[in-house]
N, C-alpha and C positions, 0 to 999 in steps of 0.2 A: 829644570826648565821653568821661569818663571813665567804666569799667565798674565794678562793683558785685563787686568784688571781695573773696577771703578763703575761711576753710577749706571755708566751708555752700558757697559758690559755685563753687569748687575740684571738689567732690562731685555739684554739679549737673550741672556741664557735662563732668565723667567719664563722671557717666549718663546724659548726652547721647550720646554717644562709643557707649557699649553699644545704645542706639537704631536707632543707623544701621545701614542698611540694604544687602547684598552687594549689586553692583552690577557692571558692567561696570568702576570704575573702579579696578577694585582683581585686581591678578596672581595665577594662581598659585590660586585658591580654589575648590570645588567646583560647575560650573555648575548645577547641581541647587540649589543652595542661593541661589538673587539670589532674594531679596523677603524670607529672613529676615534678623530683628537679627542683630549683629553676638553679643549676650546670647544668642539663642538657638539659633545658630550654635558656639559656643563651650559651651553645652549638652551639644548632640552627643556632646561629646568623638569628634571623628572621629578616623582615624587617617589619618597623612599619606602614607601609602605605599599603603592601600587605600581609603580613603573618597572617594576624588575629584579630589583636588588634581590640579592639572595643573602640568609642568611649563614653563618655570622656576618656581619657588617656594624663598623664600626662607624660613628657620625661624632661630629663635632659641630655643638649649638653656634649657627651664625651670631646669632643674637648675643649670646653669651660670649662669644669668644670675642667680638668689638669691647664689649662692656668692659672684661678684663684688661683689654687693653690700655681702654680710657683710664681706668681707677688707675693701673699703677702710673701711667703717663703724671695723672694730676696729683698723687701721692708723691713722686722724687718732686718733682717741681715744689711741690707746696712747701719739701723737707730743702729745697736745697743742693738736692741728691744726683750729681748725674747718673744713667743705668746703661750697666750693660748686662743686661739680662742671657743666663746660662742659657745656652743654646743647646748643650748638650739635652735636654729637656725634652726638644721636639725634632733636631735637628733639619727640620724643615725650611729650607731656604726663601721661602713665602711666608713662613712668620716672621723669618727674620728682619724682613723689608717690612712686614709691619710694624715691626715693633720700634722699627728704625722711625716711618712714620709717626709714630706713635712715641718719640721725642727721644729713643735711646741713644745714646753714645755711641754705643756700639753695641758687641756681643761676644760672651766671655763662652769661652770652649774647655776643653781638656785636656786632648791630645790632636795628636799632628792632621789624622786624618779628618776629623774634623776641623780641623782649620783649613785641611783643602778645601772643604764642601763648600764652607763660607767662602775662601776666595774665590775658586770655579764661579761663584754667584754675585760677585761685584762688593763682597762685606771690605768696606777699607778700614774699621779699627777693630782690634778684634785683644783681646784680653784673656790668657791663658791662664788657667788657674792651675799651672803645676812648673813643675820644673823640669827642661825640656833639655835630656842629654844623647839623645838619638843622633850619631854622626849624619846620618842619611838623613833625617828631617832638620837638620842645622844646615846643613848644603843647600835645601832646599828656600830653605827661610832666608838664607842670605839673600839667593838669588832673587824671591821675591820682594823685599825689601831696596835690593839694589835697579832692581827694574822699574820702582813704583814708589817716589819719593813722599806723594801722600801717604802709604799704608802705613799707618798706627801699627805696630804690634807691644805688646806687654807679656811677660810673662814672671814666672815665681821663679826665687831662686832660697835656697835653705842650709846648702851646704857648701864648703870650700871646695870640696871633691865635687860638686855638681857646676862650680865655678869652674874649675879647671877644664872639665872635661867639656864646657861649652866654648871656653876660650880657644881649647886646641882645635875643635871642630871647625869653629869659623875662623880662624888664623886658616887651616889648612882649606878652605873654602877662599878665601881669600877676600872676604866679607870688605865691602866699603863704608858701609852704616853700621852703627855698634847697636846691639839690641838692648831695647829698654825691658831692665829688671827691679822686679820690688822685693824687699828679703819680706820672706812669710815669715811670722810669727806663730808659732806653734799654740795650740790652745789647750795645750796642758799634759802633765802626762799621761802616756797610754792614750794620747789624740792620736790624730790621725798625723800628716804631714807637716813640715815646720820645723825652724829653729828652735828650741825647749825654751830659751833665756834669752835674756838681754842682750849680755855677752855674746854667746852664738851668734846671734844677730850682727854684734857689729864684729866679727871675727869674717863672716860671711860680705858682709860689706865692706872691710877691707880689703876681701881677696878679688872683692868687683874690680877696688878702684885701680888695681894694678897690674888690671885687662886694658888694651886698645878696644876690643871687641864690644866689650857691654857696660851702659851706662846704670847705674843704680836712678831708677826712677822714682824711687818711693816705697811704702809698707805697704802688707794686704795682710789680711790673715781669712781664717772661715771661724766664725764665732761658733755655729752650728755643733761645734765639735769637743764646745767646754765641759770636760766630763759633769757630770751630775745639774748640766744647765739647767739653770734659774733664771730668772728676772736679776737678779742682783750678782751672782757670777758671771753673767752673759754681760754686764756693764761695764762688771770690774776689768774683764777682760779688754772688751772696747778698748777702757780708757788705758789700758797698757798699748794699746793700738800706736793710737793717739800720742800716748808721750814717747813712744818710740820716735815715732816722726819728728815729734818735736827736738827729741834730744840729736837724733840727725841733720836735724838741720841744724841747729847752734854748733854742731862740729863741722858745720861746712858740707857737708858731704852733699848737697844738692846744688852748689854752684853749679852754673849754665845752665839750668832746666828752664822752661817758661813756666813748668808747674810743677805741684809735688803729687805725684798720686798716693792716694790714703783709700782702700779697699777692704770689705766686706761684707757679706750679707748675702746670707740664705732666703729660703721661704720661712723661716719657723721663728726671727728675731728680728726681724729689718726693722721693728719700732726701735726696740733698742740702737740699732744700729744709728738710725734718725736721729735719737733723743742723745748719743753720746757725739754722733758727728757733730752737731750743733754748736757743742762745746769745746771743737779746736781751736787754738789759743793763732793771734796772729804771729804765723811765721815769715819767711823773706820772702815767700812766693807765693801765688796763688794756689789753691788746694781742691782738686779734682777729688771729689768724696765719691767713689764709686761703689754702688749698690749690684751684687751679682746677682739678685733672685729670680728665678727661673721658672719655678714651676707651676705661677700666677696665668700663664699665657692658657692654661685651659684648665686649672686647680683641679678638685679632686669629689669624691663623696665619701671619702676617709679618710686619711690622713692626718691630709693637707689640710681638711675641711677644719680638723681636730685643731690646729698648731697653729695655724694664717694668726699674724698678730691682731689680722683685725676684729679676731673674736674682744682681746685685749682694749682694742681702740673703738669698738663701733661706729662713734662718731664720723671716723673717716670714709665708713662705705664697707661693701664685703664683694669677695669678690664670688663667681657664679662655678656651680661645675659645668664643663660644656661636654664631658664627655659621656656618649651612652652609648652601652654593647647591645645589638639588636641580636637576639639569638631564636632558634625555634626548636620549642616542643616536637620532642621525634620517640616519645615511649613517656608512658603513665603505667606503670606495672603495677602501681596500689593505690591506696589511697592517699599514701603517705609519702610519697613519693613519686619524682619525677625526672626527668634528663633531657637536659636541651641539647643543642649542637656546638656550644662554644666551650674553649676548655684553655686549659695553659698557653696552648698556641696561639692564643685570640686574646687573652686577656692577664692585667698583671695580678698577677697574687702575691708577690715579694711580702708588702704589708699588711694586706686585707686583702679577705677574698671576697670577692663581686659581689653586689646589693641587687635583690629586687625590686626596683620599684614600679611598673609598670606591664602591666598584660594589654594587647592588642589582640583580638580575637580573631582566630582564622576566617570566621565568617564575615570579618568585614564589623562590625560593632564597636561602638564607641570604646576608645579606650578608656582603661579601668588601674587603680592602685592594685599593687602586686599584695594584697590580703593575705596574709597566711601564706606568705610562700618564702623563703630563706636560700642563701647557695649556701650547702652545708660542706661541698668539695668541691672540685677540680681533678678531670684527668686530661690526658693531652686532649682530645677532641670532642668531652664533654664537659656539662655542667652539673652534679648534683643539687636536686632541689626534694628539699626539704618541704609538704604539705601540710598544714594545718585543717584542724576541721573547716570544712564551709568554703574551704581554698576551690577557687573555680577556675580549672586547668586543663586543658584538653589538649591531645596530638596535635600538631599544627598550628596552637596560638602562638605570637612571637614575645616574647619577655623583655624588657629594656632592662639593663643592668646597668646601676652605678659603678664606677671604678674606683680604687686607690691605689696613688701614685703613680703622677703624669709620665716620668721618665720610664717606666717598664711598661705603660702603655702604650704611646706612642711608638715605640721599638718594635712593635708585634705585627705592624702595619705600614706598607711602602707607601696606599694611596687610601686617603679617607674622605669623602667626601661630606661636605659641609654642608648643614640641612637649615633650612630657617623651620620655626616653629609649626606651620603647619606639613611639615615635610617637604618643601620644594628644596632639592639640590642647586644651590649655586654656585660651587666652585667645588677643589677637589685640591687637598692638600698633600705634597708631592715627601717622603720621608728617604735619609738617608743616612741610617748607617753601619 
Protein backbone atom coordinates (compact mmCIF):
# COMPACT_ATOMS: atom_id res chain seq x y z
CA UNK A 1 0.00 0.00 0.00
CA UNK A 2 1.42 3.08 -0.98
CA UNK A 3 1.52 6.26 1.48
CA UNK A 4 0.32 9.82 0.52
CA UNK A 5 3.32 11.16 0.40
CA UNK A 6 5.28 14.81 -0.16
CA UNK A 7 6.17 18.18 1.61
CA UNK A 8 2.07 18.97 3.24
CA UNK A 9 2.56 15.20 4.34
CA UNK A 10 6.23 15.46 5.33
CA UNK A 11 4.92 18.47 7.96
CA UNK A 12 2.05 16.40 9.15
CA UNK A 13 3.60 13.49 10.27
CA UNK A 14 6.67 15.86 11.99
CA UNK A 15 3.67 17.20 13.96
CA UNK A 16 2.73 13.93 14.64
CA UNK A 17 6.34 13.52 16.13
CA UNK A 18 5.68 16.68 18.49
CA UNK A 19 2.20 14.92 19.60
CA UNK A 20 3.74 12.06 21.29
CA UNK A 21 3.62 11.56 24.38
CA UNK A 22 6.80 11.04 27.30
CA UNK A 23 6.62 7.72 28.21
CA UNK A 24 8.43 5.13 29.74
CA UNK A 25 9.79 4.38 26.35
CA UNK A 26 12.08 6.85 26.06
CA UNK A 27 15.79 7.38 28.53
CA UNK A 28 17.11 9.81 30.26
CA UNK A 29 13.92 12.40 30.45
CA UNK A 30 12.34 14.03 33.41
CA UNK A 31 9.81 11.54 35.38
CA UNK A 32 7.74 14.38 36.34
CA UNK A 33 7.15 15.06 32.86
CA UNK A 34 5.31 11.27 31.12
CA UNK A 35 1.75 12.34 29.94
CA UNK A 36 3.21 15.74 28.29
CA UNK A 37 3.82 16.17 24.43
CA UNK A 38 6.81 15.81 23.40
CA UNK A 39 5.81 20.09 21.94
CA UNK A 40 5.07 20.84 25.39
CA UNK A 41 7.82 19.32 26.84
CA UNK A 42 10.26 21.15 24.78
CA UNK A 43 8.25 24.34 25.90
CA UNK A 44 9.67 24.05 29.06
CA UNK A 45 12.89 24.75 27.95
CA UNK A 46 14.15 22.65 30.97
CA UNK A 47 17.69 22.67 31.67
CA UNK A 48 19.57 19.39 31.57
CA UNK A 49 21.52 19.38 34.56
CA UNK A 50 18.76 20.79 36.82
CA UNK A 51 15.31 20.20 35.52
CA UNK A 52 15.11 16.36 35.87
CA UNK A 53 16.91 14.45 33.51
CA UNK A 54 18.10 11.47 34.72
CA UNK A 55 21.05 9.89 34.08
CA UNK A 56 22.31 8.08 31.32
CA UNK A 57 21.00 10.81 28.98
CA UNK A 58 22.23 11.40 25.94
CA UNK A 59 22.19 15.36 24.23
CA UNK A 60 23.07 16.52 21.11
CA UNK A 61 24.97 20.29 20.87
CA UNK A 62 22.24 22.71 19.42
CA UNK A 63 24.74 24.90 18.60
CA UNK A 64 26.94 22.30 16.93
CA UNK A 65 24.53 20.45 15.36
CA UNK A 66 23.27 23.91 13.02
CA UNK A 67 27.10 24.56 12.49
CA UNK A 68 27.56 21.01 10.96
CA UNK A 69 24.86 21.50 9.08
CA UNK A 70 25.87 24.92 7.58
CA UNK A 71 29.73 23.50 6.74
CA UNK A 72 28.58 20.62 4.78
CA UNK A 73 25.56 22.67 2.98
CA UNK A 74 28.46 25.32 1.90
CA UNK A 75 31.14 22.57 1.20
CA UNK A 76 28.82 20.62 -1.78
CA UNK A 77 27.74 23.95 -3.15
CA UNK A 78 31.21 25.38 -3.13
CA UNK A 79 32.33 21.79 -4.79
CA UNK A 80 29.58 21.61 -7.17
CA UNK A 81 28.34 18.63 -5.34
CA UNK A 82 24.63 17.71 -4.89
CA UNK A 83 24.19 15.76 -1.27
CA UNK A 84 22.22 13.29 -0.20
CA UNK A 85 23.43 12.63 3.03
CA UNK A 86 23.25 8.65 4.53
CA UNK A 87 20.46 8.71 6.71
CA UNK A 88 21.04 5.60 7.92
CA UNK A 89 23.47 7.71 10.31
CA UNK A 90 20.70 8.99 12.46
CA UNK A 91 17.73 7.81 10.99
CA UNK A 92 15.90 10.56 12.40
CA UNK A 93 13.22 12.01 10.30
CA UNK A 94 13.78 15.77 11.68
CA UNK A 95 17.40 15.71 10.61
CA UNK A 96 16.36 14.74 7.65
CA UNK A 97 14.10 17.79 6.81
CA UNK A 98 17.04 19.66 8.04
CA UNK A 99 19.23 18.58 6.09
CA UNK A 100 16.81 18.91 3.27
CA UNK A 101 16.95 22.60 4.50
CA UNK A 102 20.09 22.74 4.64
CA UNK A 103 20.29 22.38 0.56
CA UNK A 104 20.39 18.35 0.14
CA UNK A 105 19.07 16.49 -2.51
CA UNK A 106 17.77 14.22 -0.76
CA UNK A 107 18.83 11.27 1.42
CA UNK A 108 20.57 8.14 0.68
CA UNK A 109 19.47 4.91 2.95
CA UNK A 110 20.20 1.06 2.89
CA UNK A 111 17.45 -0.87 3.10
CA UNK A 112 13.88 -1.16 2.68
CA UNK A 113 12.89 -0.23 6.04
CA UNK A 114 14.40 2.63 6.18
CA UNK A 115 13.06 3.78 3.24
CA UNK A 116 9.69 3.40 4.77
CA UNK A 117 10.83 5.78 7.65
CA UNK A 118 11.72 8.52 5.13
CA UNK A 119 8.63 7.98 3.13
CA UNK A 120 6.08 7.76 6.33
CA UNK A 121 7.90 11.49 6.74
CA UNK A 122 7.19 13.13 3.40
CA UNK A 123 11.31 12.28 2.03
CA UNK A 124 10.50 12.40 -1.99
CA UNK A 125 14.13 11.51 -3.32
CA UNK A 126 15.71 9.22 -1.69
CA UNK A 127 18.99 7.12 -2.85
CA UNK A 128 19.66 3.60 -1.96
CA UNK A 129 22.92 2.46 -1.53
CA UNK A 130 22.58 -1.20 -2.22
CA UNK A 131 20.83 -3.40 -4.29
CA UNK A 132 17.38 -4.11 -3.62
CA UNK A 133 16.04 -7.99 -4.44
CA UNK A 134 13.34 -8.34 -1.58
CA UNK A 135 10.00 -9.55 -3.72
CA UNK A 136 7.92 -7.93 -0.76
CA UNK A 137 9.91 -4.64 -0.72
CA UNK A 138 9.83 -4.40 -4.73
CA UNK A 139 5.87 -4.69 -4.40
CA UNK A 140 6.09 -2.23 -2.32
CA UNK A 141 8.29 0.27 -4.14
CA UNK A 142 6.28 -0.06 -7.27
CA UNK A 143 3.36 0.84 -5.56
CA UNK A 144 5.01 3.84 -4.23
CA UNK A 145 6.36 5.15 -7.11
CA UNK A 146 3.28 4.52 -9.07
CA UNK A 147 1.20 6.46 -6.49
CA UNK A 148 3.65 9.42 -6.31
CA UNK A 149 4.94 10.63 -9.70
CA UNK A 150 7.40 12.99 -8.05
CA UNK A 151 9.17 10.43 -5.74
CA UNK A 152 12.87 10.20 -6.85
CA UNK A 153 14.08 6.84 -6.06
CA UNK A 154 17.70 5.48 -7.02
CA UNK A 155 19.13 2.49 -6.22
CA UNK A 156 22.52 0.01 -6.84
CA UNK A 157 22.51 -2.75 -8.93
CA UNK A 158 25.84 -5.21 -9.37
CA UNK A 159 24.70 -8.31 -10.60
CA UNK A 160 22.79 -9.92 -13.45
CA UNK A 161 21.21 -12.28 -11.12
CA UNK A 162 20.29 -9.24 -8.94
CA UNK A 163 18.89 -7.82 -12.29
CA UNK A 164 16.77 -10.49 -12.84
CA UNK A 165 15.48 -11.08 -9.81
CA UNK A 166 14.32 -7.29 -9.71
CA UNK A 167 12.80 -7.45 -13.11
CA UNK A 168 10.67 -10.63 -12.17
CA UNK A 169 9.49 -8.88 -8.96
CA UNK A 170 8.15 -5.72 -10.49
CA UNK A 171 6.87 -7.56 -13.80
CA UNK A 172 4.88 -9.68 -11.33
CA UNK A 173 3.98 -6.35 -9.37
CA UNK A 174 2.94 -5.08 -12.16
CA UNK A 175 5.09 -1.80 -11.81
CA UNK A 176 4.09 1.36 -14.23
CA UNK A 177 7.33 3.39 -13.71
CA UNK A 178 10.70 1.51 -14.19
CA UNK A 179 13.04 2.03 -11.36
CA UNK A 180 16.11 4.04 -11.68
CA UNK A 181 19.49 1.95 -11.31
CA UNK A 182 23.29 2.93 -11.17
CA UNK A 183 25.69 -0.28 -11.73
CA UNK A 184 28.11 -0.03 -8.57
CA UNK A 185 31.46 -0.20 -9.08
CA UNK A 186 33.18 -2.45 -6.81
CA UNK A 187 36.29 -0.94 -4.93
CA UNK A 188 38.54 -3.59 -5.27
CA UNK A 189 39.07 -6.84 -4.19
CA UNK A 190 37.91 -8.39 -1.01
CA UNK A 191 35.77 -4.78 -0.87
CA UNK A 192 32.80 -5.02 0.14
CA UNK A 193 29.87 -4.89 -2.53
CA UNK A 194 30.00 -4.06 -6.36
CA UNK A 195 30.76 -5.18 -9.77
CA UNK A 196 34.92 -6.23 -9.46
CA UNK A 197 35.66 -4.83 -13.36
CA UNK A 198 34.65 -3.06 -15.97
CA UNK A 199 33.43 -5.71 -17.75
CA UNK A 200 30.91 -6.78 -14.86
CA UNK A 201 29.75 -3.55 -15.18
CA UNK A 202 28.66 -3.46 -18.41
CA UNK A 203 27.54 -7.18 -18.44
CA UNK A 204 25.35 -5.76 -15.58
CA UNK A 205 24.15 -2.93 -17.63
CA UNK A 206 23.31 -4.84 -20.32
CA UNK A 207 21.12 -7.20 -18.52
CA UNK A 208 19.22 -3.59 -17.19
CA UNK A 209 18.66 -2.51 -20.71
CA UNK A 210 16.59 -5.73 -21.53
CA UNK A 211 14.18 -4.94 -18.59
CA UNK A 212 10.97 -2.91 -19.16
CA UNK A 213 11.07 -2.48 -15.43
CA UNK A 214 14.37 -0.52 -14.78
CA UNK A 215 16.12 2.27 -16.25
CA UNK A 216 20.00 2.34 -15.90
CA UNK A 217 20.52 5.80 -14.47
CA UNK A 218 24.02 6.03 -13.95
CA UNK A 219 27.35 4.81 -11.67
CA UNK A 220 28.04 5.03 -7.79
CA UNK A 221 30.43 3.26 -6.11
CA UNK A 222 31.65 3.71 -2.17
CA UNK A 223 35.31 4.83 -2.27
CA UNK A 224 35.38 4.19 1.44
CA UNK A 225 36.07 0.60 0.82
CA UNK A 226 39.49 0.95 -1.48
CA UNK A 227 41.56 -1.77 0.36
CA UNK A 228 44.56 -0.20 1.67
CA UNK A 229 43.10 3.61 1.03
CA UNK A 230 45.29 6.36 0.29
CA UNK A 231 44.98 9.62 -0.90
CA UNK A 232 46.16 8.39 -4.29
CA UNK A 233 44.37 5.02 -4.48
CA UNK A 234 41.12 6.57 -3.19
CA UNK A 235 41.74 8.97 -6.62
CA UNK A 236 42.61 6.37 -8.65
CA UNK A 237 39.71 4.65 -7.92
CA UNK A 238 37.44 7.89 -8.45
CA UNK A 239 38.70 8.40 -11.72
CA UNK A 240 37.74 4.58 -12.73
CA UNK A 241 34.22 6.05 -11.38
CA UNK A 242 34.33 8.71 -13.71
CA UNK A 243 35.31 6.93 -16.97
CA UNK A 244 33.03 4.44 -16.30
CA UNK A 245 30.31 6.95 -16.86
CA UNK A 246 31.93 8.24 -19.30
CA UNK A 247 32.53 5.19 -21.46
CA UNK A 248 28.65 4.50 -20.86
CA UNK A 249 27.70 7.08 -22.19
CA UNK A 250 29.62 7.22 -25.66
CA UNK A 251 27.81 3.60 -25.97
CA UNK A 252 24.55 5.24 -25.51
CA UNK A 253 23.53 3.60 -22.73
CA UNK A 254 22.04 6.94 -21.05
CA UNK A 255 19.75 7.96 -23.88
CA UNK A 256 16.36 9.53 -22.56
CA UNK A 257 17.65 10.56 -19.08
CA UNK A 258 17.68 14.36 -18.21
CA UNK A 259 20.77 13.43 -16.21
CA UNK A 260 23.35 11.06 -15.62
CA UNK A 261 24.00 10.24 -11.88
CA UNK A 262 27.64 9.78 -10.85
CA UNK A 263 27.82 8.91 -6.94
CA UNK A 264 30.06 8.46 -4.06
CA UNK A 265 31.31 9.50 -0.85
CA UNK A 266 31.69 8.61 2.52
CA UNK A 267 32.74 10.68 5.69
CA UNK A 268 36.44 9.61 5.44
CA UNK A 269 37.35 10.90 1.49
CA UNK A 270 34.68 13.26 0.08
CA UNK A 271 37.81 15.81 -0.73
CA UNK A 272 38.91 13.37 -2.90
CA UNK A 273 35.67 12.77 -4.09
CA UNK A 274 35.33 16.79 -4.73
CA UNK A 275 38.73 17.13 -6.15
CA UNK A 276 38.09 13.99 -8.96
CA UNK A 277 34.31 15.06 -9.42
CA UNK A 278 35.51 18.25 -10.78
CA UNK A 279 37.31 16.56 -13.52
CA UNK A 280 34.33 14.90 -15.46
CA UNK A 281 34.83 15.25 -18.82
CA UNK A 282 31.64 16.92 -20.79
CA UNK A 283 29.23 14.09 -21.56
CA UNK A 284 25.61 14.36 -23.62
CA UNK A 285 23.83 15.18 -20.40
CA UNK A 286 24.06 16.97 -17.41
CA UNK A 287 25.81 15.22 -14.49
CA UNK A 288 24.28 14.88 -10.84
CA UNK A 289 27.61 14.33 -8.67
CA UNK A 290 26.10 12.95 -5.68
CA UNK A 291 28.00 13.10 -2.29
CA UNK A 292 26.60 10.32 0.32
CA UNK A 293 28.30 11.42 3.61
CA UNK A 294 26.53 10.92 6.52
CA UNK A 295 28.01 10.93 9.51
CA UNK A 296 28.93 14.92 9.42
CA UNK A 297 25.19 15.67 10.89
CA UNK A 298 26.55 15.22 14.54
CA UNK A 299 30.48 13.96 13.77
CA UNK A 300 32.30 12.27 16.30
CA UNK A 301 35.22 12.64 19.33
CA UNK A 302 36.94 9.53 17.55
CA UNK A 303 36.91 8.39 14.75
CA UNK A 304 35.29 10.50 12.62
CA UNK A 305 37.21 13.36 14.39
CA UNK A 306 40.44 11.07 13.25
CA UNK A 307 39.52 10.66 9.17
CA UNK A 308 36.91 14.06 8.44
CA UNK A 309 38.91 15.32 5.26
CA UNK A 310 38.83 18.45 6.74
CA UNK A 311 41.59 17.54 9.02
CA UNK A 312 43.29 17.45 5.19
CA UNK A 313 41.69 20.66 3.96
CA UNK A 314 41.52 22.98 7.02
CA UNK A 315 41.04 25.80 5.13
CA UNK A 316 37.38 24.79 4.46
CA UNK A 317 36.25 24.72 8.17
CA UNK A 318 36.00 21.63 10.58
CA UNK A 319 33.11 20.25 11.57
CA UNK A 320 32.06 20.17 15.68
CA UNK A 321 31.26 16.92 17.76
CA UNK A 322 27.74 17.47 19.05
CA UNK A 323 27.40 14.48 20.71
CA UNK A 324 27.85 13.95 24.75
CA UNK A 325 26.90 10.91 27.04
CA UNK A 326 25.86 12.42 30.54
CA UNK A 327 26.40 9.43 32.84
CA UNK A 328 26.63 9.45 36.93
CA UNK A 329 29.08 8.28 39.26
CA UNK A 330 27.18 5.33 41.39
CA UNK A 331 30.57 3.49 43.28
CA UNK A 332 34.29 4.86 43.86
CA UNK A 333 35.61 1.51 45.40
CA UNK A 334 39.35 2.93 45.21
CA UNK A 335 41.32 5.33 44.34
CA UNK A 336 41.85 4.21 41.23
CA UNK A 337 38.90 3.50 40.14
CA UNK A 338 35.36 4.11 39.41
CA UNK A 339 31.87 3.16 37.69
CA UNK A 340 29.38 5.26 36.39
CA UNK A 341 25.85 4.21 35.14
CA UNK A 342 26.20 4.23 31.32
CA UNK A 343 27.51 1.15 29.50
CA UNK A 344 26.93 -0.66 26.09
CA UNK A 345 23.30 0.07 26.13
CA UNK A 346 23.93 3.80 26.23
CA UNK A 347 26.78 4.08 24.28
CA UNK A 348 28.72 2.90 20.94
CA UNK A 349 31.91 1.33 21.47
CA UNK A 350 32.04 -0.56 17.93
CA UNK A 351 35.25 1.89 17.35
CA UNK A 352 36.41 3.54 20.48
CA UNK A 353 35.24 3.43 23.71
CA UNK A 354 33.92 6.73 25.30
CA UNK A 355 36.10 9.80 26.25
CA UNK A 356 36.03 11.63 29.42
CA UNK A 357 35.87 14.91 29.16
CA UNK A 358 34.01 16.69 31.54
CA UNK A 359 32.93 16.34 35.53
CA UNK A 360 29.82 18.33 36.85
CA UNK A 361 29.85 17.94 40.46
CA UNK A 362 26.87 16.58 42.49
CA UNK A 363 27.03 19.55 44.60
CA UNK A 364 26.15 21.74 42.04
CA UNK A 365 29.88 23.44 41.17
CA UNK A 366 31.25 24.80 38.22
CA UNK A 367 32.04 22.35 35.78
CA UNK A 368 35.48 21.02 35.37
CA UNK A 369 37.86 18.99 32.54
CA UNK A 370 37.60 15.17 33.32
CA UNK A 371 41.56 15.19 34.88
CA UNK A 372 42.88 12.00 35.19
CA UNK A 373 39.99 10.08 34.54
CA UNK A 374 39.86 7.55 31.33
CA UNK A 375 36.78 4.82 30.19
CA UNK A 376 39.00 1.95 30.50
CA UNK A 377 35.73 -0.53 29.65
CA UNK A 378 32.13 -1.11 29.11
CA UNK A 379 29.71 -3.51 30.56
CA UNK A 380 25.94 -3.56 29.58
CA UNK A 381 25.02 -0.87 32.23
CA UNK A 382 28.24 0.31 33.21
CA UNK A 383 31.06 2.53 32.61
CA UNK A 384 34.72 1.56 33.78
CA UNK A 385 36.68 4.45 34.83
CA UNK A 386 40.06 4.44 35.19
CA UNK A 387 41.56 7.15 38.16
CA UNK A 388 44.55 8.94 38.00
CA UNK A 389 46.36 10.53 40.94
CA UNK A 390 44.68 14.07 42.01
CA UNK A 391 41.42 12.73 39.71
CA UNK A 392 38.61 14.51 41.72
CA UNK A 393 35.50 12.04 41.64
CA UNK A 394 32.92 11.39 43.83
CA UNK A 395 29.45 9.24 44.02
CA UNK A 396 27.02 11.39 42.41
CA UNK A 397 29.09 13.64 40.19
CA UNK A 398 27.90 13.33 36.41
CA UNK A 399 30.78 12.61 33.71
CA UNK A 400 30.05 14.00 30.01
CA UNK A 401 31.51 11.46 27.72
CA UNK A 402 32.71 11.96 24.27
CA UNK A 403 31.60 9.32 21.68
CA UNK A 404 32.87 7.54 18.52
CA UNK A 405 30.98 6.73 15.77
CA UNK A 406 27.59 8.54 14.97
CA UNK A 407 25.92 5.52 13.48
CA UNK A 408 26.16 3.06 16.61
CA UNK A 409 25.32 6.09 18.68
CA UNK A 410 22.46 7.24 17.56
CA UNK A 411 20.89 3.64 17.36
CA UNK A 412 21.03 3.37 21.29
CA UNK A 413 18.49 6.12 21.61
CA UNK A 414 14.61 6.61 20.43
CA UNK A 415 14.53 10.19 21.83
CA UNK A 416 17.40 12.69 22.62
CA UNK A 417 17.05 15.74 23.38
CA UNK A 418 18.88 18.74 22.06
CA UNK A 419 20.54 21.01 24.65
CA UNK A 420 21.96 24.65 23.73
CA UNK A 421 25.24 25.47 25.58
CA UNK A 422 24.25 26.52 28.63
CA UNK A 423 21.85 23.46 29.12
CA UNK A 424 18.36 24.73 28.01
CA UNK A 425 16.54 21.90 26.04
CA UNK A 426 14.88 22.88 22.95
CA UNK A 427 13.80 20.40 21.01
CA UNK A 428 13.93 16.58 21.09
CA UNK A 429 15.15 14.28 18.35
CA UNK A 430 12.59 11.58 17.58
CA UNK A 431 15.08 7.97 16.18
CA UNK A 432 13.90 5.17 14.28
CA UNK A 433 15.25 2.14 13.64
Amino acid sequence: MALDNGPVHGREALAELAGERVDHRFKGLPPDAYGLTLAELAGQRRNLFTDGFATPVLALSAERLEHNLKLMETYAARHGLAFAPHGKTSMAPQLFHRQIEHGAWGITLAVPHQVWVARAFGIGRIFLANELVDAAALRRLAAELDADPEFRFVCYVDSVRGVELMDAALTAAGAARPVDVVVELGAGAGARTGARTEADCAAVADAVAWTRTLRLAGVAGYEGEVPDADPERVHAWLRRLVALAAEFDKAGRFEGLDEIVLSAGGSAWFDAVADVFAEVPGLSRPVLKLLRSGAYVSHDDGHYREVTPFNRVPAEGALEPAFRLWTQVVSRPSAEQAFANAGKRDAAYDLDLPFAQVVRPADGGPERPAAGIAVSGLSDQHAWLRTGPGAELEVGDWVGLGLSHPCTSFDKWQLIPVAEADGTVVDYIRTFF
